[in-house]
Structures are given as C-alpha cells and as structure tokens.
N, C-alpha and C positions, 0 to 999 in steps of 0.2 A: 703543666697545667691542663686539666681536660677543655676539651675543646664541646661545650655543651650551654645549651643554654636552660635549664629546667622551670624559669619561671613562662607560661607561655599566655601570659595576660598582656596588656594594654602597654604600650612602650611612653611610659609617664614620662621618659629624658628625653623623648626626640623635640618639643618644643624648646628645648634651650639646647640643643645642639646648634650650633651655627655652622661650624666649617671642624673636616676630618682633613688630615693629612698633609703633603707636600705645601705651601704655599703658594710657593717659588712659581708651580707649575701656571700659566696664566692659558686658557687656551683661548686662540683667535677664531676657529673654525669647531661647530660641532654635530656631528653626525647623528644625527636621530634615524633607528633602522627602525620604523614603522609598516612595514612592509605588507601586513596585512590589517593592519586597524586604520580603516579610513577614517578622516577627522581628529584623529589622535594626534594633537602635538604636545609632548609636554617641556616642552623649555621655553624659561620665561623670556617673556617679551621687554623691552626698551635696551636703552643703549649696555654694548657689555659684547660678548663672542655673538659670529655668525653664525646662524645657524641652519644647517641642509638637510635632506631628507630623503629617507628611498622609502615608496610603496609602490603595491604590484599592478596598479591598474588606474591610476591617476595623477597628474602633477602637479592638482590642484590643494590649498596648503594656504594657511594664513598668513599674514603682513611679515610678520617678524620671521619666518622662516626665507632665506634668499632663492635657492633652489630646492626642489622637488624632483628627484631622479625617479626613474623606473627600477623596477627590481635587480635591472640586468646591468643598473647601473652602479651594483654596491662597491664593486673591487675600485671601480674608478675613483668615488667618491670616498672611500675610506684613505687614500691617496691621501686623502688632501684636508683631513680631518685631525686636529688636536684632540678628542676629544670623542669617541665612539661609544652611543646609548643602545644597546638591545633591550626592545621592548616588544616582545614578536611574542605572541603566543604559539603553540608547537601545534604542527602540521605535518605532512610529511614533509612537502616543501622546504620548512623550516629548520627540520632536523639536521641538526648536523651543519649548519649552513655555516658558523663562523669555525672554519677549520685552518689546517696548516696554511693552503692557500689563501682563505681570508685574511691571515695573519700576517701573511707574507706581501702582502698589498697594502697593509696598512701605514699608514705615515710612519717611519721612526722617530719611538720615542711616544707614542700616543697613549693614552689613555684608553682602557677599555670598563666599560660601566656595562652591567647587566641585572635587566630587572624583570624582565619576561618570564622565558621557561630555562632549566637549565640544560635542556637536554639540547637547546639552539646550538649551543658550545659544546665543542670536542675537549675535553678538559686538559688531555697528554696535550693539545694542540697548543692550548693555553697556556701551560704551565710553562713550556719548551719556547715561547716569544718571550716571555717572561724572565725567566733564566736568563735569554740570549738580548735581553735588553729591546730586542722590536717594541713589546711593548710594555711601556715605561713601569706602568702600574695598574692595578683593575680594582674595581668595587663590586664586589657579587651579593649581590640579596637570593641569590636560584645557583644553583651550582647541580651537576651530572656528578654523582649522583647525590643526594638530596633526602635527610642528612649529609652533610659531605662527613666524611671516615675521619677520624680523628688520627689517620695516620698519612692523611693526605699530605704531600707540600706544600700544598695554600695554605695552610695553619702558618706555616715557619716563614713565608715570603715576607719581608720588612716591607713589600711595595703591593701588597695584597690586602682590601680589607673585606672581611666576610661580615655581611648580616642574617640575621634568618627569617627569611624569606616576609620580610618584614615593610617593604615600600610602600607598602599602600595604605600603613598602620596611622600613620600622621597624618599633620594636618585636618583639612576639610571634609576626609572623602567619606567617616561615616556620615556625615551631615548630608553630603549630597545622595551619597550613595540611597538612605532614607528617603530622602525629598523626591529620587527616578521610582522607588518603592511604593510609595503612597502615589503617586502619581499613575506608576501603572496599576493599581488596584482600581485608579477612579476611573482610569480606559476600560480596566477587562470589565467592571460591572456597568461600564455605559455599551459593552460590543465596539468599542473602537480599538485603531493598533496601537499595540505596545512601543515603549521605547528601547531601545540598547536589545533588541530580540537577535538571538544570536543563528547564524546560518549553519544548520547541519554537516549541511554539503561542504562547505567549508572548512569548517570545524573549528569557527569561532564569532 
C-alpha cells in the first residue's frame, strides 16, 4: 500500500477521533520536552498522569505540571517518564538531541510522541529502541527526513503511528491562531508590541 497521503486539506476526522492505539498502555508519568518554548505546556490539566517538563532556562510552569527540570536535566527525567512529548522547535541546540543515548536513558518500555521538528530525532536511533523494545511505541506527526520514504521501517512497525505533520490541524488552534492575528494587527497600527514575536537570535 503506498505510504502517501494526497489529499492535503483540512483533517474533517480528527474531531471524532478519540483514542489511537494500544489501550492497555495507561501512563502515570509524562515528559513534556519543551525546552525552548517558554510558557508552552500542552498537556491537560485535572486528575489523570503526572505530568513533568524540561526547558532551557526556567523552572517556572503551571499548576498541573509537578516538576520543571533544566535542559541538562532531560536523560534524568526521561528515566522516569511513561510517556515522552517532543515539542522542540529545531535549533542547533536541538538537533539531533533525542539520540542513541537519549534513548537509552529513557524508561523501558516508554512511549515516544513527537510533534516538533523531525530533524530533533536521530531516526536509525529511533527505529533501533524500537526494534529492541526500549521503546514501546511512538506517534510522529515530523519525522527526518519529511516526507518520510516510503521505504522507511516506520511504515511496517505495528508499534509506530505516522501523521503528516498534521498536530496543529485540529481543534481550536485556527480560531486562536486568528484571534493572536487580528490582535497583532490592532498592536502594529496602534505602535505597540506584538505577541508570540519570535527571537532571531534564537531561532524561534
């Protein structure tokens, strides 16, 4: 079956998706790798899994998240995580960051989700924790390289599911996304600052 998706409009079934995959799997702890978007959390809040975080320069973090590590603190906290989100936009920093060794720190048995960039993932690195059971299963919306090859192994993994690059499609976000839009329109013609302005220097 090719591995393709040609229609590239508006994802009309992700409101009635509910739940993909394993059940079984229930996770207690969840790693959000936020490392460079401060104020970014996206896991929801009230009772249900813990939920932890790493960013590069603060530990500060809302109610529902328990802990806030440091950057340097990813291998620790992957430890000890059911459930690992990449949501990192690519840096150099960030390149390449979830490798063999990332992998090999992570909980057995964990989950890996990524919604970022794909290039954050070392893909051989991926597929080879994958294989070897480290880690359990993974959800990729971004994948290195992107289109992924239709001769990749992620097509064939039963514990692999590929989206295209499609996370941000559902939901609220073009509503909000509009609402920061118009909003900085009424900043730039009154001369005040913008919101969500992205830092060069940074490179995000």
């Amino acid at each position: 079956m090719p591995h393709r998706w040609p229609n590239s409009g508006a994802l009309s079934t992700m409101p009635e998706l509910h739940h993909v995959g394993v059940q079984a799997v229930i996770p207690k702890i969840i790693l959000a790798a936020f490392l460079f978007l401060p104020g970014l959390f996206a896991l929801g809040a009230g009772p249900g899994p813990e939920a932890i975080a790493t960013r590069n320069s603060s530990r500060s973090g809302p109610d529902f998240v328990s802990y806030v590590g440091l950057s340097d603190e990813l291998h620790t906290l992957a430890g000890r995580a059911d459930v690992v989100v990449n949501a990192l936009p690519l840096t150099p920093e960030t390149t390449g960051l979830f490798d063999k060794a990332f992998f090999a720190a992570v909980k057995p048995g964990a989950l890996f989700v990524s919604v970022g960039r794909g290039k954050s993932t070392v893909t051989a690195d991926l597929i080879a924790a994958l294989e070897s059971g480290r880690v359990y299963g993974a959800g990729l919306d971004v994948t290195d390289p992107e289109p992924l090859p239709e001769q990749s192994p992620l097509w064939r993994m039963p514990n692999v599911i590929v989206t295209p690059h499609s996370s941000a499609a559902g939901g609220d976000s073009l509503r909000r996304g509009a609402i920061i839009a118009a909003e900085n329109l009424r900043r730039y013609v009154a001369g005040e600052a913008l919101l969500n302005t992205v830092n060069m220097q940074a490179g995000y």
